[in-house]
FINU-542513 format. One record per residue (C-alpha): residue in one letter; x, y, z; residue number from 1. Coordinates in Angstrom, 2 decimals. Example, Ala and Ser with C-alpha at 12.3 -4.5 7.8 and 13.67 -1.06 7.14 Angstrom:
REM residues 2
SITE   resn      east     north        up   resi
SITE      A     12.30     -4.50      7.80      1
SITE      S     13.67     -1.06      7.14      2
***
This chain:
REM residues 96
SITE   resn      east     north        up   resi
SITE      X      0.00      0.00      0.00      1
SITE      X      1.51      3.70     -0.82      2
SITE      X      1.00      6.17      1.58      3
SITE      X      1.50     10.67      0.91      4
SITE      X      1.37     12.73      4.02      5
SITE      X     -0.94     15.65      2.00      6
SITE      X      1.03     18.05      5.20      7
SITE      X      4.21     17.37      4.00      8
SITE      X      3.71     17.75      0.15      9
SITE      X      1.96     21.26      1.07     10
SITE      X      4.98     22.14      3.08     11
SITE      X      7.31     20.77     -0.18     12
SITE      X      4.75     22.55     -2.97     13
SITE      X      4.69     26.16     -0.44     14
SITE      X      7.86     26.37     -0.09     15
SITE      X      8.43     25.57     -4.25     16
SITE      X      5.77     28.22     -5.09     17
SITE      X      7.19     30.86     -2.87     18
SITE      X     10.22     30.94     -4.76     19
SITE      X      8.63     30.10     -8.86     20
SITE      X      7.62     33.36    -10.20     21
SITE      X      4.46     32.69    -10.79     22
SITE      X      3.35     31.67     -7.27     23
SITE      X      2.41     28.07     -7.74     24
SITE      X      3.66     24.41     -7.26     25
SITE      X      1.89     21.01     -8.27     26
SITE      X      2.62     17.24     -8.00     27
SITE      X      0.65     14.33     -8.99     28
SITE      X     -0.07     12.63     -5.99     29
SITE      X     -2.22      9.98     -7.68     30
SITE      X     -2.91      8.80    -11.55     31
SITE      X     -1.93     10.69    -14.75     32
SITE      X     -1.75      9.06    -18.54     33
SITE      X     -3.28      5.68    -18.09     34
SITE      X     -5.56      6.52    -15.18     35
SITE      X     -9.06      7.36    -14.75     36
SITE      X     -8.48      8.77    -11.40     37
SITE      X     -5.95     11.61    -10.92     38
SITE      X     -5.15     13.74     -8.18     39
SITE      X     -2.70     16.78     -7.74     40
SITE      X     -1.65     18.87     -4.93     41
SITE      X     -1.45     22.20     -6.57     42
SITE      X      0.25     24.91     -4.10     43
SITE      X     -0.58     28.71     -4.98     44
SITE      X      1.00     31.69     -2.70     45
SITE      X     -1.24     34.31     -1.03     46
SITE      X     -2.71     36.83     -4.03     47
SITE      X     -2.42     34.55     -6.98     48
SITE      X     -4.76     32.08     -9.07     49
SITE      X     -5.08     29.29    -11.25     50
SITE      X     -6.75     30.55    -14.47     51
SITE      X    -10.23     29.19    -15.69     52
SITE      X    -10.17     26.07    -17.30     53
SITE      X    -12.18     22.86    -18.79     54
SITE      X    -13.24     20.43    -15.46     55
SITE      X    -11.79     17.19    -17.37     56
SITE      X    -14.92     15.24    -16.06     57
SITE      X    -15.76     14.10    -12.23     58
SITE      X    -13.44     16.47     -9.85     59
SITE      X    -13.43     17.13     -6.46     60
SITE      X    -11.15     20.27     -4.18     61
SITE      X     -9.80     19.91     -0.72     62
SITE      X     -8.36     22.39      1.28     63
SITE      X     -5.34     21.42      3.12     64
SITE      X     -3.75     24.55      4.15     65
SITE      X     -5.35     28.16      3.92     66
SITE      X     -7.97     29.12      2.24     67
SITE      X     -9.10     28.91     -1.45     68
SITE      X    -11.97     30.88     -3.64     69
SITE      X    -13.68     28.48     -6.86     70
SITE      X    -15.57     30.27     -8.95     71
SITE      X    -17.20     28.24    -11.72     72
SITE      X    -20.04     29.69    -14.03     73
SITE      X    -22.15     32.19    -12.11     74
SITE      X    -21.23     29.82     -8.62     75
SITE      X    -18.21     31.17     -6.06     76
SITE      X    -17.42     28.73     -3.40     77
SITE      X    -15.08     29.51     -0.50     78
SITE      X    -13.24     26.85      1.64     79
SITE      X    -10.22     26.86      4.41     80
SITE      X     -8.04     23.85      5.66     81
SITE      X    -10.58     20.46      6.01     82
SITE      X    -13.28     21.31      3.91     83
SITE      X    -14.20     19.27      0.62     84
SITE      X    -16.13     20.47     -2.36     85
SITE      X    -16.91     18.64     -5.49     86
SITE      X    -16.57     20.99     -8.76     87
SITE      X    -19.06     21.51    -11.65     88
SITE      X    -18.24     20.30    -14.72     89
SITE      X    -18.25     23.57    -16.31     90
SITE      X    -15.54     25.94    -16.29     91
SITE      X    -13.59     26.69    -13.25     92
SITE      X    -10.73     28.55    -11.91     93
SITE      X     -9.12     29.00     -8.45     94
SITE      X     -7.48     31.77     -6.34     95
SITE      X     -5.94     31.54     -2.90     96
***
C-alpha cells in the first residue's frame, strides 16, 4: 500500500511556489496518462490564481492549508483547511 502525508507535500509545494515566479507548485499525488483517477496537490502563494479552465470530467477540491476561492459559471465557493467540495463540470478557476 503507498502512503502521501498531504502536510508534508503542502509544506514541499509552499515552499516551491514561494520561490517560482508565478506563485504556484503542483505534484501528482495519484494517476496521470493511463488513469481514470488523478489527483494533484497544486500549491498557490497568497494573491495569486489558477486561471479558468475545462473540469476534465468528475473532480473534487480539498483544502489542506489556507484558504481557497472556486468560482465556476455564475457559482463562487469559499473553503479553508478540512473542507471538501466537489466541482461543476463547467468551467472553473481558483485563487488563494
Amino acid at each position: 500500500m503507498d502512503t502521501t502525508s498531504l502536510d508534508t507535500l503542502a509544506d514541499e509545494h509552499l515552499a516551491k511556489a514561494r520561490e517560482h515566479s508565478a506563485g504556484r507548485s503542483a505534484h501528482t499525488v495519484y494517476g496521470g496518462q493511463g488513469h481514470a483517477l488523478r489527483q494533484t496537490l497544486i500549491a498557490l502563494v497568497a494573491g495569486r490564481r489558477l486561471g479558468e479552465h475545462e473540469n476534465p470530467g468528475e473532480a473534487t477540491l480539498y483544502v489542506v492549508r489556507g484558504r481557497v476561492a472556486l468560482h465556476a459559471g455564475e457559482e463562487t465557493w469559499e473553503g479553508s483547511a478540512g473542507t471538501h467540495v466537489v466541482i461543476p463540470q463547467q468551467h472553473s478557476g481558483a485563487r488563494r
